[in-house]
C-alpha positions in Angstrom: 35.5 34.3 95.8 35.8 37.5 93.9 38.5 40.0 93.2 37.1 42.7 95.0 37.6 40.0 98.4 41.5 39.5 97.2 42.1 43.4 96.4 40.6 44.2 100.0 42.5 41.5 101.3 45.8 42.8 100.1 45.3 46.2 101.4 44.7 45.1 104.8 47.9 43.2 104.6 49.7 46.4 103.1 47.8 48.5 105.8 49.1 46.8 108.9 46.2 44.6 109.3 44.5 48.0 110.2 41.3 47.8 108.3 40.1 51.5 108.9 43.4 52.5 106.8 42.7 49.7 104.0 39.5 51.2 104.0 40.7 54.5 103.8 43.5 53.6 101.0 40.7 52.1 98.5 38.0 54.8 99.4 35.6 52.8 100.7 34.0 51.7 103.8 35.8 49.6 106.9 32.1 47.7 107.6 32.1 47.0 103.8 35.9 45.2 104.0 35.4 43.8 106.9 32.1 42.3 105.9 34.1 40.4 102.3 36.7 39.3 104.3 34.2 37.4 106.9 32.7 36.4 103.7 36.0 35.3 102.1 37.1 33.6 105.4 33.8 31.6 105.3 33.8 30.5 102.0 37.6 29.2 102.1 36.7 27.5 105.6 39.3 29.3 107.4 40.9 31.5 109.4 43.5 33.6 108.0 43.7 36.5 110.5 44.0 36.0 114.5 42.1 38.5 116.3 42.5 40.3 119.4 38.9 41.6 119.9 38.0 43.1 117.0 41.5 43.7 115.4 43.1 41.9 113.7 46.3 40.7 115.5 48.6 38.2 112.9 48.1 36.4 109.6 47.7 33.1 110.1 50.2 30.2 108.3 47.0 29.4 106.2 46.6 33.3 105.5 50.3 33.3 104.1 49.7 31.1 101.3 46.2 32.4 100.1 47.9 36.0 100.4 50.7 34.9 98.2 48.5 33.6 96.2 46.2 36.5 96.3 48.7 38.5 95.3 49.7 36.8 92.0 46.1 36.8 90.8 46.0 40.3 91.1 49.5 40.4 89.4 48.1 38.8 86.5 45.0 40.9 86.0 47.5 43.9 85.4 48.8 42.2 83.5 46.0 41.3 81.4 44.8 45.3 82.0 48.6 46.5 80.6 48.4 44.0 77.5 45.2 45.4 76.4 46.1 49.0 76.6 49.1 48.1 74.8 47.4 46.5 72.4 45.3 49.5 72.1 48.0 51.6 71.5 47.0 53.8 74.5 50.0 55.6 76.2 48.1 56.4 79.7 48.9 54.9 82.5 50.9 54.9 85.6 54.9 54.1 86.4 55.9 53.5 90.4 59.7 53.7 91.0 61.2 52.8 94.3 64.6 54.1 95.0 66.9 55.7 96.8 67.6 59.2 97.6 71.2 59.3 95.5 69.3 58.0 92.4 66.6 60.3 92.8 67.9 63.5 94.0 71.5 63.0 91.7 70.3 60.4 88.8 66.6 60.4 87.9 65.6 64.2 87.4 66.9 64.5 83.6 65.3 61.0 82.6 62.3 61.8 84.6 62.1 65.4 82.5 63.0 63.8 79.2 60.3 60.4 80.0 57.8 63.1 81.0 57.8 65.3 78.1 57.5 62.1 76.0 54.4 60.6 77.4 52.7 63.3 79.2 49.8 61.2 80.0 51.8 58.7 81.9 51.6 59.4 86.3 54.8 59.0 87.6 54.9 57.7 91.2 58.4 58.3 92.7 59.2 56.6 96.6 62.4 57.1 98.5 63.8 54.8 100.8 66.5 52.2 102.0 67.2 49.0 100.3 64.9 47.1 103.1 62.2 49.4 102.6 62.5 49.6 98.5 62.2 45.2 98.8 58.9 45.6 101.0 57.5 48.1 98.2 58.4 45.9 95.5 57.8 42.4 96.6 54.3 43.7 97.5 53.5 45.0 94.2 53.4 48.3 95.3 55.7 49.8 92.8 56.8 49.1 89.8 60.4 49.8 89.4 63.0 49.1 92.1 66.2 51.2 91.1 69.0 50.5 94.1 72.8 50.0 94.4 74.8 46.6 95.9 73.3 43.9 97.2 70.5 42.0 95.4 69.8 39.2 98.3 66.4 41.4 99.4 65.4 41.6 95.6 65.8 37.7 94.5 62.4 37.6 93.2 63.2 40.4 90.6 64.5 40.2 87.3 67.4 42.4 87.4 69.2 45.0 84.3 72.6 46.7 85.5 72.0 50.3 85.2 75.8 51.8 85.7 79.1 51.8 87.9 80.3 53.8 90.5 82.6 54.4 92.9 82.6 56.5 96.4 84.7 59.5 97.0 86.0 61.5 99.8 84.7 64.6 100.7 86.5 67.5 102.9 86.0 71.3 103.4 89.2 72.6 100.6 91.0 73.9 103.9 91.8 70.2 105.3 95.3 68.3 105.5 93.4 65.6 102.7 92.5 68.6 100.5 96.7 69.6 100.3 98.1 66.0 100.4 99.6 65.2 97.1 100.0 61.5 97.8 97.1 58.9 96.9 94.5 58.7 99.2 94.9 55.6 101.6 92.0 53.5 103.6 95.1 54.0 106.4 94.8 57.7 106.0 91.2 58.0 106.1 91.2 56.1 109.1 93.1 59.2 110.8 89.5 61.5 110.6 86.3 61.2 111.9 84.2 59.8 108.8 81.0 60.8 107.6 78.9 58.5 105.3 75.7 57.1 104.5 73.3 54.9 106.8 74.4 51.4 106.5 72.3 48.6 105.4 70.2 47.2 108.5 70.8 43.2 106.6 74.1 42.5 104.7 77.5 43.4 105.7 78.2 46.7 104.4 81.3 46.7 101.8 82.5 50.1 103.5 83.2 48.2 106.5 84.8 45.4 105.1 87.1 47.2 102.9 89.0 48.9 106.4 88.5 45.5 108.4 90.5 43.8 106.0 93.4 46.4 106.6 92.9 45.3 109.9 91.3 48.9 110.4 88.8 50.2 112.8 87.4 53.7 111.8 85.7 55.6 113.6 82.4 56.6 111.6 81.0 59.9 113.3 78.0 60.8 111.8 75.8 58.7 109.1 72.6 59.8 106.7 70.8 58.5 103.9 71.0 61.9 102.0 74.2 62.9 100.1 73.4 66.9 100.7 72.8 66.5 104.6 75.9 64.8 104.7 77.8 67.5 102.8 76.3 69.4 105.4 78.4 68.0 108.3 81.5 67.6 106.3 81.5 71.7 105.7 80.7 71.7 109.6 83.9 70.0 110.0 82.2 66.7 111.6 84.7 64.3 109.8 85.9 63.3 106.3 82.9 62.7 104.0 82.6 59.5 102.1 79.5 59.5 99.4 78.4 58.1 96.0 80.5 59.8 93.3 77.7 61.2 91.8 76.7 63.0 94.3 79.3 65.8 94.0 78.2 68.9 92.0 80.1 71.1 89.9 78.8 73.8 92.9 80.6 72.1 95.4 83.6 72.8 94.4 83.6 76.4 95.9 84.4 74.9 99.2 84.9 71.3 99.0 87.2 69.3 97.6 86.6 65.9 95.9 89.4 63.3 96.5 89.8 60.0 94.4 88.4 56.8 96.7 89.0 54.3 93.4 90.0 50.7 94.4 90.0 51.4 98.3 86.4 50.7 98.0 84.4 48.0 95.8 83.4 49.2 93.0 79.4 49.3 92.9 76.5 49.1 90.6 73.3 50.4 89.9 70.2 48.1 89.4 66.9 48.3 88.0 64.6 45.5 89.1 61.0 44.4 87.9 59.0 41.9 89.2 59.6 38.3 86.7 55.8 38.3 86.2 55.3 41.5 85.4 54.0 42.7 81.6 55.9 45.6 80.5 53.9 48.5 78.4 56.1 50.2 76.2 56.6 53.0 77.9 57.9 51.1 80.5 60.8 50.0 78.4 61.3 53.9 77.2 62.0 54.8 80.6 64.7 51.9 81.1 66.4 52.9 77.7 66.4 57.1 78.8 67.3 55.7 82.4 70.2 53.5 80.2 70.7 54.2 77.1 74.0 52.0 76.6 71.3 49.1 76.6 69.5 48.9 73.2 65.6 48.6 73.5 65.8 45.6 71.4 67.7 44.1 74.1 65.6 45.8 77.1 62.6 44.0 75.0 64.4 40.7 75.3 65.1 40.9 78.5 61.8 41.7 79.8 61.1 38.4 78.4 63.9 36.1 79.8 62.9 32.7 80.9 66.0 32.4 83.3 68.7 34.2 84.9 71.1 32.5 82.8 69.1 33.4 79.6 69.0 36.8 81.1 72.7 37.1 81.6 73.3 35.6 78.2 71.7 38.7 76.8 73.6 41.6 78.6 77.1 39.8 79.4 78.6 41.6 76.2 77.2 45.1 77.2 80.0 47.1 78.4 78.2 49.6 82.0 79.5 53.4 82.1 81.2 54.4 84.7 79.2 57.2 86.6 80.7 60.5 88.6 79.5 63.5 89.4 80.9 67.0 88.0 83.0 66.7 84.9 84.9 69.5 85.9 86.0 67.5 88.8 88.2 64.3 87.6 87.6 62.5 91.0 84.5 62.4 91.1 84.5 61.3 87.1 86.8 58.2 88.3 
């Protein structure tokens, strides 16, 4: 058994069990894969793909376990690979983040800039997607960094730093009844418009829907999209009531829409940043938590990255006080 058989191994698994596209990912040949897996299979004594022809068609129960496997051994070898350079001293390398589009189109660019311009040999790797999405790229080692918002049941695997808080506001062109009513705003009186608000989570009960169900309200949600700007969009095409991240509204927004207060209607939420337990830091790595949060001092990022436990974990960060995020400080909604 070599290393070369476990890396081509994992990228069939990460290619769909489509060996031409493993092939294709590691720039090399799909004979040359197929031939060290036969070779793998035949020296473990076992099966750990079905076929259908010459596809593959499932991993076999026996597969499972040597992939899991398979994958911590490679875990480890970057691991070994980062300590060295570390030791080195060298400041080359590559950082993969997973996240979604409201941290990387509203949170990311400045500490991306700032990270960039202080280790300009570093590659950064930046993938979008929903939280189901993100746990695939993470729990398969394909990234590095998962940065997400609420629920943590996909990502149990992960140690896990709080990043920040935030809550949602509502969003309506600066003509609407909302935009001219004095009073507080009211899950009751949302429930009066057409809403329009972000893709909700595929596992999980979404904590939008429970805040109105409890009220014993049913809204009726009109339009939903994973981007903050396409659903601005609809809100200035008069689609419904927007309901978004609160640091998603920019100070150039308010030409024509108008930001209302959503605190304590909705629970508030925080942001995450999630690394797998195993995982070697470098130090840049670190860097980019402390730019990404710099309420958390890198002595206690170091620490961290070395907890044992959750509990030892927790210990660590249950005195730090999280900021509270919004979007333009002109706006004092959306800095709620």
């Amino acid at each position: 058994m070599t290393l070369k058989q476990l890396k081509y191994l994992i990228a069939i698994v990460d290619s769909g069990l489509n060996i031409t596209a493993a092939a294709e990912r590691l720039y090399t040949s799909q004979p040359g894969i197929s031939k060290q897996l036969k070779q793998l299979e035949g020296e473990l004594g076992m099966q750990l793909f079905t076929r259908k022809g010459k596809s593959l068609a499932a991993i076999t129960p026996a597969g499972e376990e040597v992939i899991d496997r398979a994958r911590r051994v490679l875990r480890e070898v970057e691991n070994i690979t980062s300590l060295s350079r570390e030791l080195k001293g060298e400041q080359t390398g590559t950082l993969s983040i997973a996240t979604t589009h409201t941290q990387a189109r509203y949170v990311l660019p400045e500490v991306i800039q700032a990270f960039s311009e202080r280790y300009p040999k570093v590659d950064l790797e930046l993938h979008q997607g929903t939280s189901e999405q993100i746990a695939e790229l993470i729990n398969t080692h394909q990234v590095d960094f998962a940065i997400a918002s609420g629920s943590r049941k996909l990502f149990s695997n992960l140690k896990v730093l709080p990043i920040y808080h935030w809550n949602r506001i509502a969003l309506v062109p600066k003509g609407h009844e909302l935009a001219q009513d004095k009073r507080a705003l009211t899950l009751q009186s949302l429930a009066a418009y057409p809403l329009v608000t972000y893709v909700f989570s595929l596992t999980g009960e979404s904590s939008f829907k429970q805040a109105f169900q409890a009220e014993g309200l049913d809204p009726r949600v009109a339009f939903t999209a994973r981007d903050a700007d396409i659903i601005k969009t609809y809100v200035r095409m008069g689609m419904g009531v927007g309901i978004i991240a609160s640091m998603a509204y920019e100070c150039r927004d308010q030409d024509d829409l108008k930001a209302i207060d959503a605190t304590g209607l909705f629970p508030r939420i925080t942001t995450w940043l999630g690394f797998p337990k195993d995982m070697v830091l470098r130090s840049y790595m670190l860097d980019f938590i402390h730019l990404l949060a710099p309420h958390l001092p890198l002595g206690i990022i170091r620490e961290a990255a070395k907890a044992e436990t959750p509990e030892a974990l927790e210990a660590l960060l249950g005195d730090v006080e999280l900021p509270v995020r919004g979007g333009c400080p002109e706006d004092s909604a959306a800095a709620a």
